[in-house]
C-alpha positions as a Python dict, from the first residue, in 0.01 Angstrom:
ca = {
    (1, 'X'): (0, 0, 0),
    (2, 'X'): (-39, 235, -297),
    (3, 'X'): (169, 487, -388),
    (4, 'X'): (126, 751, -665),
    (5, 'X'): (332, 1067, -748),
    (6, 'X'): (91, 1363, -690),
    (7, 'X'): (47, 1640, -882),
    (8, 'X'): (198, 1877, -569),
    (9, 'X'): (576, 1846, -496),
    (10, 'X'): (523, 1858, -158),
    (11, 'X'): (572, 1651, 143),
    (12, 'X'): (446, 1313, 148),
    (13, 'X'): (86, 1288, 182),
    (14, 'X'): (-41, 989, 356),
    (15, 'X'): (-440, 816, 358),
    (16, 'X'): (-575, 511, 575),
    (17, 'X'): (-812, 283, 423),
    (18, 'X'): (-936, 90, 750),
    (19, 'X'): (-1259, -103, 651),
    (20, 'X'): (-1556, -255, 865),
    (21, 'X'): (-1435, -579, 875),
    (22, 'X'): (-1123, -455, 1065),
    (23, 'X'): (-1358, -410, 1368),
    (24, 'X'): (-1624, -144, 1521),
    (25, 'X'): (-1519, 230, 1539),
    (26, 'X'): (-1330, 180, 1825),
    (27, 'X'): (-1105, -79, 1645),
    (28, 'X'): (-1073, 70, 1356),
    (29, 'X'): (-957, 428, 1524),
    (30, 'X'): (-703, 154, 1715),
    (31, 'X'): (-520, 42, 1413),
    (32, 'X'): (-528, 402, 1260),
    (33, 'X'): (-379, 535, 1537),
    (34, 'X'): (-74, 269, 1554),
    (35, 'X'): (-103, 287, 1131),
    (36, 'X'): (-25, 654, 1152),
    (37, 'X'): (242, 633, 1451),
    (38, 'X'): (424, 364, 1267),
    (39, 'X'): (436, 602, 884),
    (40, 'X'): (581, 878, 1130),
    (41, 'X'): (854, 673, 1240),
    (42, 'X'): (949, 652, 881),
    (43, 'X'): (840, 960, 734),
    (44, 'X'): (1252, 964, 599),
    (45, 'X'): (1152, 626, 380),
    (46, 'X'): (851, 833, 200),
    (47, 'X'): (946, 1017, -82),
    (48, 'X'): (820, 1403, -101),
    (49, 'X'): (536, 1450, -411),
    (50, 'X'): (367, 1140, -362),
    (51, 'X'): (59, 1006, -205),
    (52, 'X'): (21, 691, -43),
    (53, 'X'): (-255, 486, 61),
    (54, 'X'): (-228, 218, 323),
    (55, 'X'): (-506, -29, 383),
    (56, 'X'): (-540, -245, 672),
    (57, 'X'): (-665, -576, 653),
    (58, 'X'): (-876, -763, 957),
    (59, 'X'): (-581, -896, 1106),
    (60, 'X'): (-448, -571, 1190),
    (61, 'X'): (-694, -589, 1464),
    (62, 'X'): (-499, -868, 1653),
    (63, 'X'): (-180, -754, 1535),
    (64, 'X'): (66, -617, 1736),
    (65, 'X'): (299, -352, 1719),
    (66, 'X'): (548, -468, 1587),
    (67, 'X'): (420, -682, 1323),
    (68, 'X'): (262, -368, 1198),
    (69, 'X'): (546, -235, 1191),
    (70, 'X'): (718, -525, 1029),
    (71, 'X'): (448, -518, 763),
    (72, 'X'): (496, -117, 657),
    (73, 'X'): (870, -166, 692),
    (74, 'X'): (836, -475, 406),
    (75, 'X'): (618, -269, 218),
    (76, 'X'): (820, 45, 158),
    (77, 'X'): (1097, -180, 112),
    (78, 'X'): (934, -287, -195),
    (79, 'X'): (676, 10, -309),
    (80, 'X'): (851, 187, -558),
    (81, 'X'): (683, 554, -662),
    (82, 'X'): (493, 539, -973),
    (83, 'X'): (601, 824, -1250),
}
């Protein structure tokens, strides 16, 4: 996961990089879906004016639920906003 401070001091804006060797379209769409339910569970961990970009490896294919959510939850543990 990326995350950059963005020239807006908005909300949180959020991308999904979800690449062809996660799976066909049908796949892919999947792990967005559960990728994007999962960052709105903790929209309160993102911090407003930044971007973030989350990319999905092919394991998050097989993965469940809650080891995706393990995974985000480790990663904004430890993703600290760039100034």
């Amino acid at each position: 996961m990326t995350c950059v401070r963005s020239a807006e001091s908005g909300p949180p804006r959020v991308a999904y990089a979800v690449p062809r060797s996660v799976g066909n379209a049908v796949v892919r769409n999947r792990v967005r879906r559960r990728l994007r339910a999962l960052v709105h569970q903790h929209a309160a961990e993102l911090h407003h004016g930044h971007a973030y970009l989350i990319g999905a490896a092919p394991r998050a294919a097989i993965a469940s639920y809650s080891d995706l959510d393990d995974a985000l939850r480790a990663l904004l543990a430890v993703t600290e906003p760039s100034r």
